[in-house]
Steps between C-alpha positions, in 0.01 A plus 500: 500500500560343162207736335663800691807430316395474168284818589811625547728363188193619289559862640841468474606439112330205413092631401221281449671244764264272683444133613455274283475189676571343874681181470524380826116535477468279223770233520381284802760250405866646559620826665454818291566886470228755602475649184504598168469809392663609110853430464543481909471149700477592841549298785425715796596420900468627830865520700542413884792722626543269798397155556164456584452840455096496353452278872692761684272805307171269599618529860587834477156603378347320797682676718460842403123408394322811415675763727526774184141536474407444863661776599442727173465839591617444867894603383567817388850442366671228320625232708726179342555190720776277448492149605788214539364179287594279752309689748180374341410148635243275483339405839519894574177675619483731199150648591631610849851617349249700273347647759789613691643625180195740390459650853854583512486615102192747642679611879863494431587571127327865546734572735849355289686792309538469139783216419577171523468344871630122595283378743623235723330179581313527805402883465161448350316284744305217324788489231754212537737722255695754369470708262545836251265768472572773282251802530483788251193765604608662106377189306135429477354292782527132456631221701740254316638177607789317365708211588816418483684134402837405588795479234436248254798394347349186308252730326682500168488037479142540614415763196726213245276207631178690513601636126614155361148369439395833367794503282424151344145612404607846313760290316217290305415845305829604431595595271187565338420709759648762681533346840428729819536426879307713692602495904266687709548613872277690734790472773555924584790415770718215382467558124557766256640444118845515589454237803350300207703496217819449719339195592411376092883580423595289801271209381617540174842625434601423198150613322163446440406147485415389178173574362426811745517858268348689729506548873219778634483635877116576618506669803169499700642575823322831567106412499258730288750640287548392133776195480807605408690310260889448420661349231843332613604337172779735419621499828621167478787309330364362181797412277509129632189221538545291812267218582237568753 
């Protein structure tokens, strides 16, 4: 992600950019930042939008396994599946809820009209849940699965502790350097850039801690399309320092 973004600063007004060295690869002894590369020190970091939310994706993956390319080429239409978080448990027979779930993907979905369709718990058998489908026969076929988390509304103390540490490193190089925090999310439901930098003005109010000149969004959250990258620094209240 880090070489991505100077990729990216390099194409974007500042030519000739690149790496120059990986601190946290070569100082074994205290924390470090990621990298630097020119002018930049970059300390780069991926962003849970709920708690537990990397454990939750790992379970998440289990469940749905490889369903998109099992049944590649079986569904001629587009067909989006919305799941509850908490309906995702551990203990569950995910290779039998798969099962259920593919035949009535292939049997069922055909016969849905374009739209979104809440279906109830207990109407697929073999799945112990509800859930949204949203079919479009317009869009090219594909079979997407997201889930869905409940409101968080600690998210923006988790982000200050989780940046705190962070914070502390990128202030070593300041101001020699110009400081960047780079937050990355993959998260397509429960974050977008807005979500996110609502949540860095509630952790920090008054301003940017001290040290930090830079804050970048990378978001990843679509797979196999190029990153796409944010800057949020003039979006938020600079005029004061706070400490982190």
């Amino acid at each position: 992600m880090v070489k991505a973004f100077v990729v990216y600063l390099r194409t974007h007004g500042h030519p000739g950019l690149k790496v120059n060295r990986w601190p946290d690869q070569v100082n074994r002894k205290t924390p470090d930042i990621d990298a630097i590369a020119g002018h930049f020190a970059i300390e780069h970091t991926s962003i849970d939008t709920v708690e537990k939310q990397r454990k939750t994706s790992a379970h998440f993956t289990s469940f749905i396994g490889d369903i998109r390319n099992e049944l590649k080429g079986k569904v001629p239409f587009r067909l989006r599946i919305t799941i509850q978080q908490s309906a995702i448990k551990v203990g569950q027979d995910w290779s039998a809820i798969r099962t259920a779930l593919k035949d009535w993907i292939v049997t069922i979905a055909p016969s849905l009209s374009d739209g979104r369709h809440s279906i109830d718990e207990g109407a697929i058998p073999g799945v112990p849940f509800g859930l949204i489908a949203r079919k479009a026969s317009d869009r090219p076929p594909n079979i997407l699965f997201q889930i869905i988390a409940p409101t968080d509304t600690k998210f923006a103390d988790r982000l200050r502790k989780q940046l705190t540490p962070k914070v502390h490193k990128l202030a070593k190089y300041h101001p020699k350097k110009t400081t960047v925090l780079l937050l990355e999310s993959n998260d397509m439901i429960n974050m977008n850039g807005c979500i996110l930098l609502d949540a860095i003005q509630a952790a920090y109010p008054e301003a940017l801690p001290p040290g930090i000149d830079q804050v970048w969004y990378a978001d990843t959250s679509v797979s196999g399309t190029e990153v796409i990258f944010a800057e949020f620094t003039e979006h938020l209240c600079t005029h004061r320092r706070v400490a982190p």
